[in-house]
LUMLUMDREN-2810 file (N, C-alpha, C; in Angstrom, 1 decimal):
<atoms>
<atom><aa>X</aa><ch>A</ch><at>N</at><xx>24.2</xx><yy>-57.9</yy><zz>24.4</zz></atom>
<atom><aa>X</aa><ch>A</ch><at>CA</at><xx>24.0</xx><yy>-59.2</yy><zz>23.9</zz></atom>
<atom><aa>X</aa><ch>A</ch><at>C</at><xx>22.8</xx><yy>-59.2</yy><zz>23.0</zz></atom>
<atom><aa>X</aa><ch>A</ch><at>N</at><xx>22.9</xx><yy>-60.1</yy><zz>21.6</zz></atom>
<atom><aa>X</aa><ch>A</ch><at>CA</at><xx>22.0</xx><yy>-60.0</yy><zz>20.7</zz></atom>
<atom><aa>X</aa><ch>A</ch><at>C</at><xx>21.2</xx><yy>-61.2</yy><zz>20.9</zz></atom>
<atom><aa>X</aa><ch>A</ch><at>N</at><xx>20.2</xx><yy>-60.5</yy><zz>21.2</zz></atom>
<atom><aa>X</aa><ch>A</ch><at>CA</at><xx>18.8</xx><yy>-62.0</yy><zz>21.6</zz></atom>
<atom><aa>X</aa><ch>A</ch><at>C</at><xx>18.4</xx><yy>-62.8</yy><zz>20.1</zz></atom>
<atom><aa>X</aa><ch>A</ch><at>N</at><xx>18.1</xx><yy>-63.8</yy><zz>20.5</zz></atom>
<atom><aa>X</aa><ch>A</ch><at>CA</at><xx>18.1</xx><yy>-64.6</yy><zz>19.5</zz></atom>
<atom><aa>X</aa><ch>A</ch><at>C</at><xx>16.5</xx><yy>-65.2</yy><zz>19.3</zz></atom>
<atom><aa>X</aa><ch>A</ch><at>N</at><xx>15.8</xx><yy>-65.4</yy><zz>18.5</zz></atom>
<atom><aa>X</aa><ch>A</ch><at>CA</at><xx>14.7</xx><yy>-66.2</yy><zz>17.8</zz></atom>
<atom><aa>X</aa><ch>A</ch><at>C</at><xx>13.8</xx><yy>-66.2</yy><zz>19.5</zz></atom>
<atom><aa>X</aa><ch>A</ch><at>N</at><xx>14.4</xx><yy>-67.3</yy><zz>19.4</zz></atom>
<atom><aa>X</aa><ch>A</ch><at>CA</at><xx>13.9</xx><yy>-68.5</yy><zz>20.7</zz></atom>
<atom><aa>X</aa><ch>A</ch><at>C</at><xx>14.3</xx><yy>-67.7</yy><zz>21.9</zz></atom>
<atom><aa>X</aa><ch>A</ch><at>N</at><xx>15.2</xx><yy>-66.7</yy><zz>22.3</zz></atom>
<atom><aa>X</aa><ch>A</ch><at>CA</at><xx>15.2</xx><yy>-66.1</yy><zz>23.6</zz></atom>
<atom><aa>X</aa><ch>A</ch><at>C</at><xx>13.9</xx><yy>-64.9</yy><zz>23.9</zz></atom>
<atom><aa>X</aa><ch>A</ch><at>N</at><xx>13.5</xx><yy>-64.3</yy><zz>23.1</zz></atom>
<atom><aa>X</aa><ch>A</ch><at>CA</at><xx>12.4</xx><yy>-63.9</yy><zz>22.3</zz></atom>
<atom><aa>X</aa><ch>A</ch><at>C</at><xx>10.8</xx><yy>-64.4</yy><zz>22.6</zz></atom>
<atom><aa>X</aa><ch>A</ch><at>N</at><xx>10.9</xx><yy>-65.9</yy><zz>21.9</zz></atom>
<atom><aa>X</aa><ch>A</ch><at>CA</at><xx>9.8</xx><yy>-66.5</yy><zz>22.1</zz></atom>
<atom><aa>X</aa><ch>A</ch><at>C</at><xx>10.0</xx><yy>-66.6</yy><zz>23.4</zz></atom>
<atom><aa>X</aa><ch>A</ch><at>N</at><xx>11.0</xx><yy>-67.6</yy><zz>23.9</zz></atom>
<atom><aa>X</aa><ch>A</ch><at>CA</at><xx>10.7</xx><yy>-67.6</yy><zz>25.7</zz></atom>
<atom><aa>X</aa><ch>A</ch><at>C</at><xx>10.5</xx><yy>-66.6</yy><zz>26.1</zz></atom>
<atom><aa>X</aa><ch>A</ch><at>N</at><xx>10.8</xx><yy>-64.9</yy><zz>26.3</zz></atom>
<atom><aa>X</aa><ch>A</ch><at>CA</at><xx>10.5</xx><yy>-63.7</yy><zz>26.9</zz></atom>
<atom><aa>X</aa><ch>A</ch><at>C</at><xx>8.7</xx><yy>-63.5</yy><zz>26.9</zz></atom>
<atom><aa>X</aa><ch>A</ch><at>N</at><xx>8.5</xx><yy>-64.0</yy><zz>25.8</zz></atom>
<atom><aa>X</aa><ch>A</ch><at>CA</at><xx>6.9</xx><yy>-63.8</yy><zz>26.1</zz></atom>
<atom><aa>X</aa><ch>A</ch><at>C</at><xx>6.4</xx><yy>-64.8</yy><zz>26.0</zz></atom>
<atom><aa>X</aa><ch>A</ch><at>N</at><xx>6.2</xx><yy>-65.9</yy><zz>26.1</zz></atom>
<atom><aa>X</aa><ch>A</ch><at>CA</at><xx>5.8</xx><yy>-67.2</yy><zz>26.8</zz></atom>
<atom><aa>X</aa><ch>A</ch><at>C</at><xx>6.1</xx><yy>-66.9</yy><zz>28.3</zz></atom>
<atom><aa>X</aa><ch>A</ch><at>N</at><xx>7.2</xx><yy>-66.5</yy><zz>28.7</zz></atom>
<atom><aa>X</aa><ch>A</ch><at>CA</at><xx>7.0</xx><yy>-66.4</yy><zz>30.0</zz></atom>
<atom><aa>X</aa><ch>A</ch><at>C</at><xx>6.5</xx><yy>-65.4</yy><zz>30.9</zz></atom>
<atom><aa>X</aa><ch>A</ch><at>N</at><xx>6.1</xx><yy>-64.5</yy><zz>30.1</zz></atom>
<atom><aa>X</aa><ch>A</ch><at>CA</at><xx>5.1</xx><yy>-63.6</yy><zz>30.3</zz></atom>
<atom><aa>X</aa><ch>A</ch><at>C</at><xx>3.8</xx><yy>-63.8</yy><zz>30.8</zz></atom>
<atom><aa>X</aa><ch>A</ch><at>N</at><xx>3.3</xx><yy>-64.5</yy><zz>30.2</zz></atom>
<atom><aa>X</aa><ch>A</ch><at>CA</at><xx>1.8</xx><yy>-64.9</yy><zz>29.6</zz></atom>
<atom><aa>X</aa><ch>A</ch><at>C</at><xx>1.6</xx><yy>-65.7</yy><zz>30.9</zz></atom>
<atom><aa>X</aa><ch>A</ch><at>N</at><xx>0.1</xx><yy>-65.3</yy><zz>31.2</zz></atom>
<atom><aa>X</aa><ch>A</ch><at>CA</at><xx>-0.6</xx><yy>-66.3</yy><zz>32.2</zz></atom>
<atom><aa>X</aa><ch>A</ch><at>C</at><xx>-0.8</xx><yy>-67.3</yy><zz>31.9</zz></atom>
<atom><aa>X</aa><ch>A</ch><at>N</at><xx>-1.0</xx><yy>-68.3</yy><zz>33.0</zz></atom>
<atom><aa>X</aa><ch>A</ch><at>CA</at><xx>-1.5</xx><yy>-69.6</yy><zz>32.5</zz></atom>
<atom><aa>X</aa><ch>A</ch><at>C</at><xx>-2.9</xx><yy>-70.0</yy><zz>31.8</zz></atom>
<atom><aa>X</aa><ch>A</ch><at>N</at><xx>-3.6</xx><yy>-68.8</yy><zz>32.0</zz></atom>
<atom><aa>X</aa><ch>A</ch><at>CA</at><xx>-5.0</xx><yy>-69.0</yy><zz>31.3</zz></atom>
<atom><aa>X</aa><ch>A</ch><at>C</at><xx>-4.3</xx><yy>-69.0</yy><zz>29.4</zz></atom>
<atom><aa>X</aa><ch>A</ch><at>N</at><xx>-3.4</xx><yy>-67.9</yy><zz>29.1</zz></atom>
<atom><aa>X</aa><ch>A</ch><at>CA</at><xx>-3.3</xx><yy>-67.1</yy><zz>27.9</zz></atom>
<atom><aa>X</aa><ch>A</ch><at>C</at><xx>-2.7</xx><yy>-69.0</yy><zz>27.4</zz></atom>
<atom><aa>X</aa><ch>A</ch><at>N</at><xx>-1.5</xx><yy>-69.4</yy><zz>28.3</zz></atom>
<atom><aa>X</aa><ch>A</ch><at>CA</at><xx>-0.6</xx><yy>-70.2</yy><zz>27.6</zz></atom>
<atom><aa>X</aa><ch>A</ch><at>C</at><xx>-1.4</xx><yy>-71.3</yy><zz>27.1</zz></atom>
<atom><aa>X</aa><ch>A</ch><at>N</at><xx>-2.5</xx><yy>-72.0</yy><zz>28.1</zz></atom>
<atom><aa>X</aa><ch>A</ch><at>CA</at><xx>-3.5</xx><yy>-73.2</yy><zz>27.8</zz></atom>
<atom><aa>X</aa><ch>A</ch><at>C</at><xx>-4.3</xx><yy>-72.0</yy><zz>26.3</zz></atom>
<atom><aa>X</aa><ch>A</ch><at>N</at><xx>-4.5</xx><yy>-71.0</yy><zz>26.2</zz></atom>
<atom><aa>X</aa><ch>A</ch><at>CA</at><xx>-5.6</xx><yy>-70.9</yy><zz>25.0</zz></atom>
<atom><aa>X</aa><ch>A</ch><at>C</at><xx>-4.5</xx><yy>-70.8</yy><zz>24.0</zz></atom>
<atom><aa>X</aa><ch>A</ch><at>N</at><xx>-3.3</xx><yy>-70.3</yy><zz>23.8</zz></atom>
<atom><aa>X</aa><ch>A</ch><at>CA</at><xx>-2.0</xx><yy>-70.7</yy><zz>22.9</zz></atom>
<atom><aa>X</aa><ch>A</ch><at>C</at><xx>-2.2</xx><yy>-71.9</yy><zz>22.6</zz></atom>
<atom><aa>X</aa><ch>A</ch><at>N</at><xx>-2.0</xx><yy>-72.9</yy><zz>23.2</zz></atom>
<atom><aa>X</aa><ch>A</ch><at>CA</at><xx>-1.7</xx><yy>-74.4</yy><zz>23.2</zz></atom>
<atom><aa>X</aa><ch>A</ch><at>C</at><xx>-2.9</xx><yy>-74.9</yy><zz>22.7</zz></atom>
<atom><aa>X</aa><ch>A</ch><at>N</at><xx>-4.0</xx><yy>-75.0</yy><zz>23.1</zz></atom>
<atom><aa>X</aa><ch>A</ch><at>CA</at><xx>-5.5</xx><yy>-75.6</yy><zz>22.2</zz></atom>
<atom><aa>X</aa><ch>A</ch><at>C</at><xx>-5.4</xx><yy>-75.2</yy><zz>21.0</zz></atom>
<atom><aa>X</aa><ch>A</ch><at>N</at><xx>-4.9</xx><yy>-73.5</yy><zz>21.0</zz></atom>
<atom><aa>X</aa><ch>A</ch><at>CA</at><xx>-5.5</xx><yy>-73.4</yy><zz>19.4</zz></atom>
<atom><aa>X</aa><ch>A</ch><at>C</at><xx>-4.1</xx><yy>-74.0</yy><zz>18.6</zz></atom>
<atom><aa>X</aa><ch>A</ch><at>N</at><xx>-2.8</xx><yy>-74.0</yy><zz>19.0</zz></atom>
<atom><aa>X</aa><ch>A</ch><at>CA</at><xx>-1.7</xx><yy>-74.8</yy><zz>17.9</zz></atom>
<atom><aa>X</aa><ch>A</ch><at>C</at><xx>-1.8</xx><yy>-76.7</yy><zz>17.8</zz></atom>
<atom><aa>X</aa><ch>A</ch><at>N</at><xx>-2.4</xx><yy>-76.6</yy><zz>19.2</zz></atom>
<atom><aa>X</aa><ch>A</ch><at>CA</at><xx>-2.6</xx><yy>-78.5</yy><zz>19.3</zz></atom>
<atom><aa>X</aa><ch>A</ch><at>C</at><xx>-4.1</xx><yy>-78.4</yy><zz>18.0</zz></atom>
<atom><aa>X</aa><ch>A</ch><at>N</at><xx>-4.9</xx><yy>-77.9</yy><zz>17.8</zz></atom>
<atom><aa>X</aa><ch>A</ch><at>CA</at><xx>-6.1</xx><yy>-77.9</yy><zz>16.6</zz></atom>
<atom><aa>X</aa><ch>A</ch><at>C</at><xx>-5.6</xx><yy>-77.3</yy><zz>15.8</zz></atom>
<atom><aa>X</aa><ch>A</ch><at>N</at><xx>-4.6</xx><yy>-76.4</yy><zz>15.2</zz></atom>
<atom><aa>X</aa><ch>A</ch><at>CA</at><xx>-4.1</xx><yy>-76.3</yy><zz>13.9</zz></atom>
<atom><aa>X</aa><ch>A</ch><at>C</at><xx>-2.8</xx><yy>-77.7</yy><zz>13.5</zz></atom>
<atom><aa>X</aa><ch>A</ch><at>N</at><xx>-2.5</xx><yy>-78.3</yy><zz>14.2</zz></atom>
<atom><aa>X</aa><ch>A</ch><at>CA</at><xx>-1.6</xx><yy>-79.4</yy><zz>14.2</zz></atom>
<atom><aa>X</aa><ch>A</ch><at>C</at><xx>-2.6</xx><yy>-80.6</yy><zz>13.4</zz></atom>
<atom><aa>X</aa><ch>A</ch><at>N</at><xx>-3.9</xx><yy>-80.4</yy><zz>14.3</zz></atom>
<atom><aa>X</aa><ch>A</ch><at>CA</at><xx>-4.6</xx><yy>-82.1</yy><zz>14.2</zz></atom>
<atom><aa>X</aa><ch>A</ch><at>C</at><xx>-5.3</xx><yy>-81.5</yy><zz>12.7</zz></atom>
<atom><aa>X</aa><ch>A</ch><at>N</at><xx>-5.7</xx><yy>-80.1</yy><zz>12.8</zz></atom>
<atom><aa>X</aa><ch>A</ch><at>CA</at><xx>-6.2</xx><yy>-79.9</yy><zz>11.6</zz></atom>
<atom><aa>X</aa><ch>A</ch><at>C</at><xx>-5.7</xx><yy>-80.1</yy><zz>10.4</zz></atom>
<atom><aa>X</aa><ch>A</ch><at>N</at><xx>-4.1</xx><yy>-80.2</yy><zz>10.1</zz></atom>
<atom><aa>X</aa><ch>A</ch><at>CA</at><xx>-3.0</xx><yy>-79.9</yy><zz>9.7</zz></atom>
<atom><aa>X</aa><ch>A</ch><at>C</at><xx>-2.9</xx><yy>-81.3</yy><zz>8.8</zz></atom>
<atom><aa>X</aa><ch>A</ch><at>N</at><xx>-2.4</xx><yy>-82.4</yy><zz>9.9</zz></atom>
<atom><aa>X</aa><ch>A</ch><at>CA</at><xx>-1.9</xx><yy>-83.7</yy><zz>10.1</zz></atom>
<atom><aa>X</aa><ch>A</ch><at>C</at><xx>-2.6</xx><yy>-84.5</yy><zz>10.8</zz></atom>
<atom><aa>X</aa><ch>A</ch><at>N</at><xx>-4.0</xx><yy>-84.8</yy><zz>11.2</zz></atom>
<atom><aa>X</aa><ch>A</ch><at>CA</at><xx>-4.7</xx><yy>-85.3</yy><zz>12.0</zz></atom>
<atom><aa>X</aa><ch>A</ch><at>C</at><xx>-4.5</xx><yy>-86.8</yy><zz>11.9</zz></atom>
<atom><aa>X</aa><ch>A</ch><at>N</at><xx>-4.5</xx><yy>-87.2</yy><zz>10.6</zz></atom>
<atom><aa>X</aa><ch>A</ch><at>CA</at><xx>-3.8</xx><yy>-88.5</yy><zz>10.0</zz></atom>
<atom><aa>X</aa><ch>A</ch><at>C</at><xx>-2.7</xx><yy>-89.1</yy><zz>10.8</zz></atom>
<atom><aa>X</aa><ch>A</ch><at>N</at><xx>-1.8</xx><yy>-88.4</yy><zz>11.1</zz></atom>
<atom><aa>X</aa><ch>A</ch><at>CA</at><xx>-0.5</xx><yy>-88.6</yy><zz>11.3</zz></atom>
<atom><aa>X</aa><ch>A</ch><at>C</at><xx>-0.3</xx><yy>-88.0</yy><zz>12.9</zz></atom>
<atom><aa>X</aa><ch>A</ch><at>N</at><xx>-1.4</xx><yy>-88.3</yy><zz>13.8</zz></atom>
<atom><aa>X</aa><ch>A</ch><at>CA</at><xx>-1.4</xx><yy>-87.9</yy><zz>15.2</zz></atom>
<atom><aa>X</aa><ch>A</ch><at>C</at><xx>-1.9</xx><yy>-89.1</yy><zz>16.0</zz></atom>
<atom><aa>X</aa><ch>A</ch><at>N</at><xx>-0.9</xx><yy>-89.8</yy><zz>16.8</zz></atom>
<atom><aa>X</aa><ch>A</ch><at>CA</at><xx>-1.3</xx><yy>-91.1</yy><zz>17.4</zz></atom>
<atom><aa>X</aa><ch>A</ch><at>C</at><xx>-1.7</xx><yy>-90.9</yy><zz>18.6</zz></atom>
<atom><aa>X</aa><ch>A</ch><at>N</at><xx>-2.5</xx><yy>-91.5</yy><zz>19.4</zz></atom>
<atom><aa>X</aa><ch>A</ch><at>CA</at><xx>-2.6</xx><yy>-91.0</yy><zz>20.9</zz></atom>
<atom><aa>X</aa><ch>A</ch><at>C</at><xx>-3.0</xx><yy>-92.1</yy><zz>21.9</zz></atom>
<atom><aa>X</aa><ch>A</ch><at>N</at><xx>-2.3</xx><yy>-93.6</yy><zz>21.3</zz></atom>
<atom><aa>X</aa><ch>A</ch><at>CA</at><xx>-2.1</xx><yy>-94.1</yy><zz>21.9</zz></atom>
<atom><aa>X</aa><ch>A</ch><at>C</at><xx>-3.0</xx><yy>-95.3</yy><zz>21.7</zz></atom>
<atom><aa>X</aa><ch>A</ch><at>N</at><xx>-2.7</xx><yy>-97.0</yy><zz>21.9</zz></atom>
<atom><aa>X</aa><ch>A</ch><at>CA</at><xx>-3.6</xx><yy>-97.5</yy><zz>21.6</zz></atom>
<atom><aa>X</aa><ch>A</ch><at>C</at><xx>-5.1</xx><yy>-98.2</yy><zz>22.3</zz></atom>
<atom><aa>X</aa><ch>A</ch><at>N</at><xx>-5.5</xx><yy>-98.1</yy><zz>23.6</zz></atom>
<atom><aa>X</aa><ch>A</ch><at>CA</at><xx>-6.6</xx><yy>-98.2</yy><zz>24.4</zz></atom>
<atom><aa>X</aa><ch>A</ch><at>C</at><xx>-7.1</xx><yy>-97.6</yy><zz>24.2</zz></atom>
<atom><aa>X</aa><ch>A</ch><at>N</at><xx>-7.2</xx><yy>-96.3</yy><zz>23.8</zz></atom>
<atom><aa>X</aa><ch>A</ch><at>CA</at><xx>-8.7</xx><yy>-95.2</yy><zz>24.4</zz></atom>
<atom><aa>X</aa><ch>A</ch><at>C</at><xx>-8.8</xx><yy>-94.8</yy><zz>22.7</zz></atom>
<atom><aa>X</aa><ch>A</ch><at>N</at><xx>-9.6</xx><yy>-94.3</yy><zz>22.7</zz></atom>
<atom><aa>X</aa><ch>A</ch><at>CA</at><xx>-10.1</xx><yy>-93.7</yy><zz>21.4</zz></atom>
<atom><aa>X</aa><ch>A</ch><at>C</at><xx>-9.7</xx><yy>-92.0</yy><zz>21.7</zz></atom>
<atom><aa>X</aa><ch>A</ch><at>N</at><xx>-9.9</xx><yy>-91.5</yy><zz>20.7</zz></atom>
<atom><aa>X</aa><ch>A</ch><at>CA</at><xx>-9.5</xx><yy>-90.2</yy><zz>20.7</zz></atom>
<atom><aa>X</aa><ch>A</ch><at>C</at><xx>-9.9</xx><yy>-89.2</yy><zz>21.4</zz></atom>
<atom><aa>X</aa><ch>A</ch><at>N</at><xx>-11.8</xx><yy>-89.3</yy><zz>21.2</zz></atom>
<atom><aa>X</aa><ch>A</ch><at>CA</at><xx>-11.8</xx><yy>-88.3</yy><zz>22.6</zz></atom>
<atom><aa>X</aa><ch>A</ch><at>C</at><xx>-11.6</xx><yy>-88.3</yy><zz>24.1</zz></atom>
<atom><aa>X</aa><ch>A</ch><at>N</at><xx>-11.6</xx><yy>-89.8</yy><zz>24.7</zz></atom>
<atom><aa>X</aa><ch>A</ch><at>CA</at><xx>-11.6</xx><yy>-90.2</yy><zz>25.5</zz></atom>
<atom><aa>X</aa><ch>A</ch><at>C</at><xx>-9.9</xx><yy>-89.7</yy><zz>26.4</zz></atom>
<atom><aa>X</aa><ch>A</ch><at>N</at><xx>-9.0</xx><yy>-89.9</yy><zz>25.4</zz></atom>
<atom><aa>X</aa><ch>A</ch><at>CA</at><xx>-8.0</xx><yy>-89.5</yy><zz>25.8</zz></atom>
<atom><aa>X</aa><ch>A</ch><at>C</at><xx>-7.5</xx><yy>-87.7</yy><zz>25.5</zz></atom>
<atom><aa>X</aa><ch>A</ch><at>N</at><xx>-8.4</xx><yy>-87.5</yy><zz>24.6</zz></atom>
<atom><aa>X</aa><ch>A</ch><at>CA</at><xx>-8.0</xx><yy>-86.1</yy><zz>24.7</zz></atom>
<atom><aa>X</aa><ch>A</ch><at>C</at><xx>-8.5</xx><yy>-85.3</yy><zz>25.7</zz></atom>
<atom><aa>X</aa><ch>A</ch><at>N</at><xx>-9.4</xx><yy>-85.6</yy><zz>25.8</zz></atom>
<atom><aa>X</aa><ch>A</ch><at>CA</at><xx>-9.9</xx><yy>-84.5</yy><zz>27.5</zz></atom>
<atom><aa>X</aa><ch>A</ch><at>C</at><xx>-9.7</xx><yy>-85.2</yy><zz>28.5</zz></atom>
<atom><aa>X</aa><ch>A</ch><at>N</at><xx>-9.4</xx><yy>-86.3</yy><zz>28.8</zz></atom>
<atom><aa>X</aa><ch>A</ch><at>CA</at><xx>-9.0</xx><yy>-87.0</yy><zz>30.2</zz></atom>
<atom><aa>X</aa><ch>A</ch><at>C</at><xx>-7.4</xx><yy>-86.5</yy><zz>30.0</zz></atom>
<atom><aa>X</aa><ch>A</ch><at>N</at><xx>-6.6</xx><yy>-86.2</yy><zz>29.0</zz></atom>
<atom><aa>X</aa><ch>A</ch><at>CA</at><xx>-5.1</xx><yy>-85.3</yy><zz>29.5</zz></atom>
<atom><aa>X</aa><ch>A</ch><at>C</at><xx>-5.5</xx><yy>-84.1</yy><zz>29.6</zz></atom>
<atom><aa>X</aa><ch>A</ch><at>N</at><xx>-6.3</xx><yy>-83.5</yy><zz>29.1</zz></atom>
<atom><aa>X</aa><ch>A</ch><at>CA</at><xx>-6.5</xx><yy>-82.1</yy><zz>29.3</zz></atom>
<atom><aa>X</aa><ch>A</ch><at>C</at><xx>-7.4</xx><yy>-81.9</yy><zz>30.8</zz></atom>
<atom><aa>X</aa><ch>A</ch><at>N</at><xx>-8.1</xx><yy>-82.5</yy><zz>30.8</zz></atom>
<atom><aa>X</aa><ch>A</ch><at>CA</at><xx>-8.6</xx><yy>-82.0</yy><zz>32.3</zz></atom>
<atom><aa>X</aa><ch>A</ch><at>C</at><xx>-7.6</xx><yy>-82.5</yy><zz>33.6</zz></atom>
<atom><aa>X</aa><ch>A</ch><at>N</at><xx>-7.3</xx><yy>-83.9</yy><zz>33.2</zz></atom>
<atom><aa>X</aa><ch>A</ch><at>CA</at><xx>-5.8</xx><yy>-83.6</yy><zz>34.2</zz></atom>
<atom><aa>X</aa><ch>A</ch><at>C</at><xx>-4.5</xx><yy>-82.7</yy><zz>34.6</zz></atom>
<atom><aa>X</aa><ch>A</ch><at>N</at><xx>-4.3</xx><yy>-82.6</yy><zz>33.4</zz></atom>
<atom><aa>X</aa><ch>A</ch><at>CA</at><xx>-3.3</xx><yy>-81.0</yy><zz>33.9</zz></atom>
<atom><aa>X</aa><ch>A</ch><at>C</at><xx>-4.2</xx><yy>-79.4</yy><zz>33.5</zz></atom>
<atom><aa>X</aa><ch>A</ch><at>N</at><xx>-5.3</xx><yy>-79.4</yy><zz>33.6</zz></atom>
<atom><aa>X</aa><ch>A</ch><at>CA</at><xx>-6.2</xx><yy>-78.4</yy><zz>33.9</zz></atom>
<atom><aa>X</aa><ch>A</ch><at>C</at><xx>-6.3</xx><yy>-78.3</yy><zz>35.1</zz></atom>
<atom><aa>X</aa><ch>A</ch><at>N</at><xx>-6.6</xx><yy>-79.1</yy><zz>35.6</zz></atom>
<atom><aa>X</aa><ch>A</ch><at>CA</at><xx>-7.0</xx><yy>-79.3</yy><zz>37.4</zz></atom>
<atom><aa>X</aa><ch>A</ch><at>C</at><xx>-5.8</xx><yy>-79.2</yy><zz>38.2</zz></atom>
<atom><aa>X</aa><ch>A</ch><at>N</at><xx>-4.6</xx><yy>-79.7</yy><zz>37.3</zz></atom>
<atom><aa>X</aa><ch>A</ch><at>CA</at><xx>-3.1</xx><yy>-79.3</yy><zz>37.6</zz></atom>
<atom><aa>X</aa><ch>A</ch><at>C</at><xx>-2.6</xx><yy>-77.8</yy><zz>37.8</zz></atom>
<atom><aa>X</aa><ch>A</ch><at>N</at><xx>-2.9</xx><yy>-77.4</yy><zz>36.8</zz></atom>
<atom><aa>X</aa><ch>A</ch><at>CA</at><xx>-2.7</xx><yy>-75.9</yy><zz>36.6</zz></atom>
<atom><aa>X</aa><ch>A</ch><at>C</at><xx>-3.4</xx><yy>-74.8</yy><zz>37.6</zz></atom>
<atom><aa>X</aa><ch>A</ch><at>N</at><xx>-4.8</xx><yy>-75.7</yy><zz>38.0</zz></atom>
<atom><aa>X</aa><ch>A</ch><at>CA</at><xx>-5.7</xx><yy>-75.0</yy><zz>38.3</zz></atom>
<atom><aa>X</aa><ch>A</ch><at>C</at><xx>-6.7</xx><yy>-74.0</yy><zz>37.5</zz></atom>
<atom><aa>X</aa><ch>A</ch><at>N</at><xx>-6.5</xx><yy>-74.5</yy><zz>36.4</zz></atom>
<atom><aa>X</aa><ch>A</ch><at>CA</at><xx>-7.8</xx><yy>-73.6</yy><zz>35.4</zz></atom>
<atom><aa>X</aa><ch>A</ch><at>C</at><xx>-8.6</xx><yy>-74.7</yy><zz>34.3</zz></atom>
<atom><aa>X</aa><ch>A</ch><at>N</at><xx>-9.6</xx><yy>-75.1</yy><zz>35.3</zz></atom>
<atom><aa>X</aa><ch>A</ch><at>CA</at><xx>-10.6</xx><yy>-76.1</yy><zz>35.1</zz></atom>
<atom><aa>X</aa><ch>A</ch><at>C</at><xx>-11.7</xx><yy>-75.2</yy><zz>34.4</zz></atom>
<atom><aa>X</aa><ch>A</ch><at>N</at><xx>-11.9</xx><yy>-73.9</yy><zz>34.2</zz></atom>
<atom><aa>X</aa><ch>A</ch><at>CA</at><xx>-12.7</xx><yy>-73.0</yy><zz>34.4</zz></atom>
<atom><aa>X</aa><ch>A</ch><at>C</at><xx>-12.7</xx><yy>-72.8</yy><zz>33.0</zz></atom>
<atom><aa>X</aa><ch>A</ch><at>N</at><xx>-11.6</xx><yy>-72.9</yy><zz>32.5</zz></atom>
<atom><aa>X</aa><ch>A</ch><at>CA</at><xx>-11.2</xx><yy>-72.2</yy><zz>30.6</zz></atom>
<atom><aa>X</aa><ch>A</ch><at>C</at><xx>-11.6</xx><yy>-73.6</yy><zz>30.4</zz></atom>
<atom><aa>X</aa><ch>A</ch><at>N</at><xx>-10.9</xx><yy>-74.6</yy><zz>30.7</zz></atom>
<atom><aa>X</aa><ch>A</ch><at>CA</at><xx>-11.4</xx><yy>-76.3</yy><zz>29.5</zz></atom>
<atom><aa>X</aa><ch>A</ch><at>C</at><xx>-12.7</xx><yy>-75.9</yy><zz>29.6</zz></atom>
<atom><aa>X</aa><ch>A</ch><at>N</at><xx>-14.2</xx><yy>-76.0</yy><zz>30.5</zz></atom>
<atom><aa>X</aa><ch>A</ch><at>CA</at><xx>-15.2</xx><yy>-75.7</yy><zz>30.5</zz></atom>
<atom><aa>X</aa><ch>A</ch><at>C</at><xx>-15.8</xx><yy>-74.5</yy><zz>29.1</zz></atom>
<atom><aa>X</aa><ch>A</ch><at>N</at><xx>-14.9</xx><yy>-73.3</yy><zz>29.7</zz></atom>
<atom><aa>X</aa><ch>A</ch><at>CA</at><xx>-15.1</xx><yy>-72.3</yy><zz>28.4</zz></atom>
<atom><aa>X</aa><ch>A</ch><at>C</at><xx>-15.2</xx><yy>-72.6</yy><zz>27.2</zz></atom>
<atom><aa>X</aa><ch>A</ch><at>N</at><xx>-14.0</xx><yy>-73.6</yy><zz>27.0</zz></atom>
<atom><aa>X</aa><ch>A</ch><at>CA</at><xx>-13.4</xx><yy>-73.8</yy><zz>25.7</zz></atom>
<atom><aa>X</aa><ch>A</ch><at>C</at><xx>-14.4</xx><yy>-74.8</yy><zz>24.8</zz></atom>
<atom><aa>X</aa><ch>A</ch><at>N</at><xx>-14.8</xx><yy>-75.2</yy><zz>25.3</zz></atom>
<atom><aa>X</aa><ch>A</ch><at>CA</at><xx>-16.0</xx><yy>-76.4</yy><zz>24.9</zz></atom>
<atom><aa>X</aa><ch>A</ch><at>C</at><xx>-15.0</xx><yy>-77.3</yy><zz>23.9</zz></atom>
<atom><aa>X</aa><ch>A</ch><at>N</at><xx>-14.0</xx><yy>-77.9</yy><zz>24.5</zz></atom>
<atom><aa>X</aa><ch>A</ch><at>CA</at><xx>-13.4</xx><yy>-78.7</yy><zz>23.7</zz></atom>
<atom><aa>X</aa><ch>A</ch><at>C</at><xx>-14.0</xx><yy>-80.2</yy><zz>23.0</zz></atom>
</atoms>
């Protein structure tokens, strides 16, 4: 069977620890906003930082790696 693109990417995405996937994900979620920042809503009560680390430390604490948000000095 000839693996395709995406079976690929998932084979090492599922690889990867949850530390690796959360430092994956920060750095393409800040090439995105860097990108299109304009064009990135997040909703209309909270202001931006407020909601960007209140989802990130919720499923940090989810994950169990509260220890890398810290690192990351987001």
């Amino acid at each position: 069977m000839i693996k395709t693109a995406q079976d690929i990417q998932d084979d090492i995405f599922r690889k990867m620890s949850a530390d690796k996937k959360l430092e994956v994900w920060v750095g393409l979620w800040r090439l995105a906003k860097e990108l299109a920042g304009d064009k990135i809503t997040y909703g209309t009560n909270r202001s931006k930082a407020d909601l960007d680390m209140d989802y990130l430390k919720k499923w940090a604490k989810e994950l169990g790696v509260e220890d890398i948000i810290e690192k990351l000095r987001l």
